[in-house]
C-alpha positions in Angstrom: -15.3 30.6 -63.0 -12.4 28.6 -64.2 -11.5 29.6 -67.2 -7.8 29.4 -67.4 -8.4 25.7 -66.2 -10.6 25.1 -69.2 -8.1 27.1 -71.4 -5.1 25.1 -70.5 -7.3 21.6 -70.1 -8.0 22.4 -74.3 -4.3 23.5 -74.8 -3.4 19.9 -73.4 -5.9 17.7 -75.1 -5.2 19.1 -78.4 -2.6 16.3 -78.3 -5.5 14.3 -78.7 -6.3 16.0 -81.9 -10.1 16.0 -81.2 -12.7 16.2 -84.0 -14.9 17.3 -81.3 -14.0 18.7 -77.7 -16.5 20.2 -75.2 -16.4 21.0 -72.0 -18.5 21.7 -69.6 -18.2 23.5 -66.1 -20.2 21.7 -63.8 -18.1 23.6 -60.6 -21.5 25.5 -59.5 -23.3 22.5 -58.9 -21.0 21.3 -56.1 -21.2 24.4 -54.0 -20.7 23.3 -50.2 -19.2 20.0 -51.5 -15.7 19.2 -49.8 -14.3 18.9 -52.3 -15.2 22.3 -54.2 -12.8 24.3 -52.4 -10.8 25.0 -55.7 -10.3 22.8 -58.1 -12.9 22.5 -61.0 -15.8 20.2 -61.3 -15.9 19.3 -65.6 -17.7 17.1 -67.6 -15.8 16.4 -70.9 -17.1 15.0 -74.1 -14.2 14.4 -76.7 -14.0 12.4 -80.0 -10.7 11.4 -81.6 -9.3 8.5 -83.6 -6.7 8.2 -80.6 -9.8 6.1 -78.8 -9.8 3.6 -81.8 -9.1 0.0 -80.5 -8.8 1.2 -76.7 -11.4 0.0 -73.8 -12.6 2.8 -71.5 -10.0 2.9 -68.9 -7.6 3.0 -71.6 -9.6 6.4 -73.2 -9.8 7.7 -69.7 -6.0 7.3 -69.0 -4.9 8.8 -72.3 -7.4 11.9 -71.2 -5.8 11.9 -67.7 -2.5 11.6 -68.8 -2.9 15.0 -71.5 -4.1 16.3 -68.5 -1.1 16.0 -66.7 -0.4 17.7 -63.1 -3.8 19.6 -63.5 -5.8 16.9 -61.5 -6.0 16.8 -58.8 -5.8 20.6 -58.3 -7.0 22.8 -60.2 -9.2 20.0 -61.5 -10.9 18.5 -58.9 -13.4 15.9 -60.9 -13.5 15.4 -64.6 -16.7 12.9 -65.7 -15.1 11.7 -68.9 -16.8 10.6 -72.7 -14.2 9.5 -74.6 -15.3 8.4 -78.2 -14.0 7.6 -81.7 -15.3 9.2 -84.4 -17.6 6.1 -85.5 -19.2 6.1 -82.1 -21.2 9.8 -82.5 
């Protein structure tokens, strides 16, 4: 459904130079929602060394901050698990 999202969402987190990156498209669950007239419901799991040392609003705003003008817009929600590599 929103796959250029998700394309350019990677593109942008690469920054992060994740050992692991998935995401997953949650959009269909929030059918009727107000908010799901658009912009993509995700849930992200990522694992990088750039998390090493950081607390998890610090995690979240690195993710948000890769993300860039995509939220909010054509991301509407992004559920975030940010972890380093010793955490998996």
């Amino acid at each position: 459904m929103h796959a250029a999202t998700l394309a350019l969402l990677r593109q942008r987190l690469a920054v992060l130079t994740p050992s692991v990156l998935e995401i997953e498209d949650q959009s269909e669950r929030h059918i009727g929602h107000a908010g799901a007239r658009g912009g993509a419901h995700l849930r992200l799991f990522v694992v990088s060394t750039a998390f090493a040392g950081k607390n998890t609003r610090d995690r979240q705003r690195l993710v948000y901050d890769a993300a860039g003008d995509l939220l909010p817009g054509r991301i509407h929600a992004l559920i975030i698990a940010a972890r380093t590599p010793e955490e998996t």
